[in-house]
N, C-alpha and C positions, 0 to 999 in steps of 0.2 A: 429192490436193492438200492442202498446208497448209493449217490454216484463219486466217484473220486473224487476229491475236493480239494483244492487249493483257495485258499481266503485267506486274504489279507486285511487287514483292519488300519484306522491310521486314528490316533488318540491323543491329546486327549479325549476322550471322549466318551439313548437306549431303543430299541426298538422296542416292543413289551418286554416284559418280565418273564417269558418262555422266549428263547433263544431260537429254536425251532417256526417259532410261530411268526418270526420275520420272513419266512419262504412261503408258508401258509398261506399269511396276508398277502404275499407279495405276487402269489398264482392267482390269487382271487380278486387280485387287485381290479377297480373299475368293473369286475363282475356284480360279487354278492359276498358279504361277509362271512366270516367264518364264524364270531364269538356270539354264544346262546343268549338268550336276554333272561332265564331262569334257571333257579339251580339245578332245578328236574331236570330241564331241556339238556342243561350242564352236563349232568350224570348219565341222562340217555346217551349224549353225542361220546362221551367217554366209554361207558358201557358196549356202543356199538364198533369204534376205533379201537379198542381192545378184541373184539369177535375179527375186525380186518387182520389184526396182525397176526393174531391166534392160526387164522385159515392161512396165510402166509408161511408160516412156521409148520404149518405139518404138509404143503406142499413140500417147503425147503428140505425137510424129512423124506418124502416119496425120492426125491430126486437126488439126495445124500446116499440114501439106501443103495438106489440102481450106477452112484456113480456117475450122473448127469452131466459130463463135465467138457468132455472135450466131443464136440462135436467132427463126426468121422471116425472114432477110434471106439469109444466106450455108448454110441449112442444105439447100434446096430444098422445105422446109414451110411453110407459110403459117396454115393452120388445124388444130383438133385432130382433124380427120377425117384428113387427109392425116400426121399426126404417130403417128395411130394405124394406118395405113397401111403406111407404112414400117417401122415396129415390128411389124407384123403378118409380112412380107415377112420381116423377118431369123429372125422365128421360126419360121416355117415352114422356112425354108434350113435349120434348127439344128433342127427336128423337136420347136418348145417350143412352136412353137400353141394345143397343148390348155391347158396352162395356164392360159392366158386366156379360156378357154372356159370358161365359168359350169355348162355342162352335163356337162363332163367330169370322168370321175373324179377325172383328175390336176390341175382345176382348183386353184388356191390361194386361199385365201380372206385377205383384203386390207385391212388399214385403214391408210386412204391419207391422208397429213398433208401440208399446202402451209401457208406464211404466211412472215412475213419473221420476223419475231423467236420463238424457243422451238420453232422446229418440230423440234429436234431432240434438247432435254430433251423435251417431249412423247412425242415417240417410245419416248424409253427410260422413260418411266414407265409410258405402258401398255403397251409390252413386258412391265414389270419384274411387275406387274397379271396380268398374262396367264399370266406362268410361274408365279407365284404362287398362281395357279387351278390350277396342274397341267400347263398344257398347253406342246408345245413349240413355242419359238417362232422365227421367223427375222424378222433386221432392216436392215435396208440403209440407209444414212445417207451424207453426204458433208458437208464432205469428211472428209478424216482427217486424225491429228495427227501420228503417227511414222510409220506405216505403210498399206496400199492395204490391209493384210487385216482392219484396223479396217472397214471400210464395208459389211462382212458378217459381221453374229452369228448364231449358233446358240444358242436360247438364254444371252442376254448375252457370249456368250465370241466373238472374233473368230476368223475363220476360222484354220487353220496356214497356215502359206508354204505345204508341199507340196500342200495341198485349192485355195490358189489359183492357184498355177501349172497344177495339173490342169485345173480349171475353166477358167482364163485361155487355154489351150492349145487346149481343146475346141472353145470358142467361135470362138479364130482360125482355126484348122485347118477347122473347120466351115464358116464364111463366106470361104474362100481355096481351099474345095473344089467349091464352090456359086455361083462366081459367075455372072452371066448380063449380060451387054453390054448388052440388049436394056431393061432396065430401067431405070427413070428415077431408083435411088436409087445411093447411091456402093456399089459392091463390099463398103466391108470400112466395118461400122457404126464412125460416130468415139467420141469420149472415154464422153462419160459411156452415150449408145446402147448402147456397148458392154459397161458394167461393169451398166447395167441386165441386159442380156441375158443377163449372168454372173450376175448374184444371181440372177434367174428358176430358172437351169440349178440354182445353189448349193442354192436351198430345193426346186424339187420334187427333186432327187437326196436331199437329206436328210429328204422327206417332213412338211414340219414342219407342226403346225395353225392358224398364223395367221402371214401375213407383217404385219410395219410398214414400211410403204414410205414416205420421206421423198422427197416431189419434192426434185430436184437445182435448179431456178429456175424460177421464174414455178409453171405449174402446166398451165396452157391447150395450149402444144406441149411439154412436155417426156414425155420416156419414159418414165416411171414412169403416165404418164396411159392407157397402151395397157389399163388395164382397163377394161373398160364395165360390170362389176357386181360393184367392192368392196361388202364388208358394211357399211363405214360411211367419211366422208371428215369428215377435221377441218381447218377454217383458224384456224390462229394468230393473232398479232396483227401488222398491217399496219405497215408505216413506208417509208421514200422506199428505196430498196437497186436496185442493178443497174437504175439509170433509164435510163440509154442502150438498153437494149434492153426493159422492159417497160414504161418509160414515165417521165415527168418527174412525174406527179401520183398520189396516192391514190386516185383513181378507176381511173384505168389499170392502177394497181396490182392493183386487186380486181378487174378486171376479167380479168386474167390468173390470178391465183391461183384464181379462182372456173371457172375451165376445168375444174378436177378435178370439179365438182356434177351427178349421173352423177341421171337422171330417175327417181323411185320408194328413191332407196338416201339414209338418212338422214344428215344433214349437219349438223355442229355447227361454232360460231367461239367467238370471246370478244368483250369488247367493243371494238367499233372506232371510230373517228373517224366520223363522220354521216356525212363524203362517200364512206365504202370501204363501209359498213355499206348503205347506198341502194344500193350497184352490187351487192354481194353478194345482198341482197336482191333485185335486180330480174333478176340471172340466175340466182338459185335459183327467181324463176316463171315465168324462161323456159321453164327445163328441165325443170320439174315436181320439183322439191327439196324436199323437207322440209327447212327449214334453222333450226335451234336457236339463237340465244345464250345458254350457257352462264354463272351465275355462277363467281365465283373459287371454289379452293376452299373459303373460310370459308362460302360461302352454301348449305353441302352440309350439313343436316339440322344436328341439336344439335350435332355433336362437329366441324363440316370445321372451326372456324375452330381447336379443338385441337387437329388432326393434325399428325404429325411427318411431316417431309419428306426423304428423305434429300439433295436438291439447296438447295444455300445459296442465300439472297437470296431477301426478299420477293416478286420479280415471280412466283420460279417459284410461288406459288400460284395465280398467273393460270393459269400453264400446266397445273396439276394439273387444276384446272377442266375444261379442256378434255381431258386425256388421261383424267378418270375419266369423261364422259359416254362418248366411243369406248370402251374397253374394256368397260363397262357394258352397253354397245349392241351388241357382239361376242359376250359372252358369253349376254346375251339369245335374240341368232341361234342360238349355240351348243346353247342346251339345250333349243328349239325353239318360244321366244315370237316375239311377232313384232317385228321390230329397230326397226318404226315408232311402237312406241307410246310414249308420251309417259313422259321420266325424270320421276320425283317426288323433285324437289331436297330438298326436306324430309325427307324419310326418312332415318335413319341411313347411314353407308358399312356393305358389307360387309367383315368380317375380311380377306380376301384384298385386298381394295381399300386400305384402311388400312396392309396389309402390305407393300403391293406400291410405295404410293408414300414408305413410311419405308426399305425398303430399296434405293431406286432409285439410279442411279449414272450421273456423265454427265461423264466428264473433260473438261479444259479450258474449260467450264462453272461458272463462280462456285466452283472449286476451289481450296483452300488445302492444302498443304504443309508438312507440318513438315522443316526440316533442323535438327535437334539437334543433331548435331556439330558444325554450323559457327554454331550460333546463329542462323537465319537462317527466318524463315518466307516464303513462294510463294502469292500472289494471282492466281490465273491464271484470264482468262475473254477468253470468242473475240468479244467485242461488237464491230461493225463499222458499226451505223447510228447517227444520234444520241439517240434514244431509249435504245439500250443502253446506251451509254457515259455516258449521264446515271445509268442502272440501276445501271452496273460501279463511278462513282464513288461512288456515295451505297452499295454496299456496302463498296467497300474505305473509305468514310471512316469509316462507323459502326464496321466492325472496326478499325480504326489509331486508332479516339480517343481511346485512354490512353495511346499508345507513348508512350515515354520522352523525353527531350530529346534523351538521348546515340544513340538506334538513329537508323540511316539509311534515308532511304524513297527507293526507288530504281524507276523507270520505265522495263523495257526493251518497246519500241513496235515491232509490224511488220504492215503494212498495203499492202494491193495499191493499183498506182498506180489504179483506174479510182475512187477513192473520192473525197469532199470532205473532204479530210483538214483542210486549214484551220478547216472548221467543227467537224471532229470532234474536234476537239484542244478547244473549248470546256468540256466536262465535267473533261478534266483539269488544264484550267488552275487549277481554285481549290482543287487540293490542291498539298501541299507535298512537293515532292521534292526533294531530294541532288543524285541524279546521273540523267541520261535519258538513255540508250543507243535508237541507232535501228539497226537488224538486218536484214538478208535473210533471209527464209527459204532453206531447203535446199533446196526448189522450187515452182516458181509454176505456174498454167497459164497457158494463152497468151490472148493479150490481143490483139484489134489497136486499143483504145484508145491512144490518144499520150498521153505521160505531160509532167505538168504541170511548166513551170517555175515559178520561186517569186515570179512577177509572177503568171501565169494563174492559176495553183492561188489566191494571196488573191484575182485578179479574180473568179472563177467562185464564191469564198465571200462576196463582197457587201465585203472589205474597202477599196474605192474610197479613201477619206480616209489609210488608212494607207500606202497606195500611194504617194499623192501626199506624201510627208513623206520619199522617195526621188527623189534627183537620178536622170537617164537613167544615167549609167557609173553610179551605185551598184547600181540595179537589173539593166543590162548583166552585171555582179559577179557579183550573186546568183544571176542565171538560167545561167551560166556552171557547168557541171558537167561540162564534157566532159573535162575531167582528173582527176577523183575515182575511184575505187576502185568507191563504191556511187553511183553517181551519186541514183537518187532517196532514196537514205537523208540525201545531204547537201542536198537539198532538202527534207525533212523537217526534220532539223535546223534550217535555216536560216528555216524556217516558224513554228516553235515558238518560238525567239531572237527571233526579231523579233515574235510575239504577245505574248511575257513581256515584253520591254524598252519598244517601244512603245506599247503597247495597256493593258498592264496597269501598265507602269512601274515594275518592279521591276528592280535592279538584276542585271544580267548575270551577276556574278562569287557571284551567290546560288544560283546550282543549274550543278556538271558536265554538259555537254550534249555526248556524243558519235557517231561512227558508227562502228561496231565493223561484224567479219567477219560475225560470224555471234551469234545468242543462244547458243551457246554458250561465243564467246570472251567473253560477259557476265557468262555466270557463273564460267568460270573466271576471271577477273578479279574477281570480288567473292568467290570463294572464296580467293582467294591474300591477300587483304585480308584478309580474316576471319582465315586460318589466321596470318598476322603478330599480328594484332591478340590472338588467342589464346597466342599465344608468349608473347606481351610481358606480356599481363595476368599470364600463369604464372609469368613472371620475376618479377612484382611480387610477386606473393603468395610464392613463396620467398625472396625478399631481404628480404620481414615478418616468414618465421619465421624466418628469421636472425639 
């Protein structure tokens, strides 16, 4: 699944000529490239990323069908006994039991990250940590940016098409060969149940020495929770996300995330709000948790607050914080201390540790872009709650604070409907933009959220007063989308126009505001700009030396 996307661009200003293939190159950066050196090879690699997304699409199907959507309500799970149940059941059908078996050989050893904001820069840093120790690693993440074979690395690199179609195959083939009537859970595991079940199959088949498993939401029922004795569980930092199903408050919040806090196996966070930090706290003594808060990482011996990070933006030092206690505490396990004893923050980092967090990598993540050829640099980061996007603009302001008069700052925005997009358009309002393109992605998952008109969407954000500064037909007008192209892209739009004009009182005719196909007709359309505007400057300069 796409991840929400905010991208900012600042212009004038190519990465290749596929738009997409800038996150591509930019996962496989310093790996192994991505583009074929033949046309065959071409057609094959095309031929086989057609078969990924195809298997994609008719999961997305199994899981449309049963309604896969909100976890607790329509999954037929209720608690994390019964979440780990189900997940027990499919593994056994698929003969991956052992794995989760703490006694078994083929067990995996696990450090298992849940939070709403960084859990999944966190991930790749002590992935990044871990390899860097030597050892190999396997990472499961979601969602993904271009591709499904992103959400499974081996040692930092995403799976091939053909290792995921095997894998993807095995799995369905397995549970379509196994089914049993008699049993109270669905036949064939949905969405994400599933791609868990497949990364399980992906690492033990690869045999790796540490997984990083990123809960897919919440933490409490989700699949990734089926182990009952990871080496160590990290929560991130809390903020409001996905409230329709884990809750409307920060308590509720942590309360769900805090599901992963497995009795005796050590547990770190970062600093949270008093109300998530008291929940976290009071079911880490339910359950017999050792549970840590963590400094950032400047609070890590003489040198944390001079380490080099390889992930842009101040927050990610919150998140290092927490991904160097986990790995610290893995590796501990690893060489046969015991994982409960207590870090000594004061102490220098190790080499490997220092190493591991300057060369870590986490696309679409506080990620900037160079396109040189078209003079054009790429602001890309996946912020989706208000927190982040408070984060996302205070780094793209600090980096854009010398642009030019003449460059253009341009805003292309895509965001699932189940969010509070009203309020989260706040952060971006007090930078200055050009032009704001609002996008589809290439695909969503399924929602059975009802998607906001552009009265609901300002009610549900507290804008009451600006409401009322709309006659009934004007507003009739605006909630009026059933002839548009994107329909909620032009309720976005229409969301934004009317915070900037109203609200903020800037003139309309001061920044382009449109709803394009896709983010790629965005950028081919500020590349064909660019590429005129490069003409013409060319022209000028030989009609000088003329």
């Amino acid at each position: 699944m796409p991840i929400d996307t905010a991208t900012t661009i600042r212009t004038p200003t190519t990465f290749a000529k596929d738009p997409s293939s800038c996150i591509r190159g930019a996962a496989s950066a310093g790996t192994s490239g991505f583009m074929s050196s033949s046309s065959s090879s071409s057609r094959s690699d095309a031929n086989l990323r057609g078969q990924v997304h195809a298997a994609l699409s008719r999961l997305l199907n199994v899981s449309s069908a049963f309604k896969d959507l909100q976890p607790g309500k329509d999954t037929h799970v209720s608690t994390r006994e019964e979440t780990i149940a189900m997940m027990q059941h499919y593994l056994k059908r698929l003969k991956l039991d052992d794995v989760v078996d703490s006694s078994s050989p083929r067990a995996l050893s696990v450090v298992h990250v849940a939070g709403t904001k960084g859990k999944g820069s966190t991930c790749a840093m002590v992935e990044r940590i871990l390899r860097q120790a030597g050892y190999k690693t396997g990472m499961f993440t979601s969602p993904h940016l271009v591709s499904p074979c992103e959400r499974f690395r081996i040692d930092g690199k995403p799976i091939a098409d053909d290792v995921f179609l095997r894998h993807f195959n095995a799995v369905w083939d397995g549970l379509e060969l196994t089914q049993d009537k008699s049993s109270p859970y669905p036949p064939m595991a949905w969405f994400f149940r599933f791609l868990t079940l497949m990364a399980l199959r992906v690492f033990a088949d690869e045999k790796v020495d540490v997984v990083v498993l990123e809960v897919g939401l919440g933490g409490r029922l989700d699949a990734t929770n089926v182990f009952r004795e990871p080496v160590v569980c990290g929560i991130s930092t809390l903020d409001l996300d996905h409230t329709g199903v884990l809750g409307e408050t920060l308590d509720l919040i942590a309360y769900a995330k805090a599901g992963i806090l497995k009795p005796g196996v050590p547990a770190f966070t970062t600093a949270q709000e008093p109300i998530a930090m008291e929940m976290l706290t009071k079911c880490a003594l339910e359950t017999g948790t050792p549970l840590v808060c963590v400094p950032t990482l400047d609070g890590y011996g003489p040198e944390g607050a001079h380490c080099n990070l390889g992930l842009c933006g101040d927050f990610q030092r919150t998140n290092a914080g927490l991904a160097v206690a986990l790995a610290t505490t893995w590796l501990r396990k690893k060489r046969g201390a015991d994982a409960n004893d207590q870090i000594d923050f004061a102490k220098d980092l190790e080499p490997v540790v220092k190493e591991g967090l300057e060369y870590a990598f986490w696309p679409g993540r506080a990620q900037v872009w160079e396109d040189k050829a078209h003079k054009m640099r790429f602001y890309i980061d996946g912020a989706h709650t208000l927190r982040s996007l408070e984060c996302c603009a205070d780094w793209f302001r600090q980096a854009t604070v010398r642009t030019a008069s003449d460059e253009r700052l341009v805003l292309i925005f895509t965001i699932h409907h189940e969010r509070n997009v009203a309020q989260l358009f706040g952060p971006l309002m007090q930078q200055r933009f050009d032009y704001v393109f609002f996008a589809p992605t290439s695909s969503i998952r399924p929602s059975l959220a009802k998607k906001h008109t552009f009265s609901t969407a300002l009610q549900y954000a507290g804008f009451h007063d600006l409401l009322a500064t709309y006659s009934k037909e004007e507003l009739a007008a605006l909630d009026d989308v059933s002839s548009e192209v994107h329909p909620w892209q032009t309720t976005l739009s229409r969301i934004w126009v009317a915070l900037k004009t109203r609200v903020m009182k800037e003139e309309h005719n001061k920044c382009i505001v449109a709803v394009k196909n896709s983010v790629v007709d965005c950028i081919n359309e500020l590349w064909a700009s660019s590429d005129a505007a490069l003409i013409e400057e060319e022209a000028g300069k030989r009609e000088q030396r003329n």
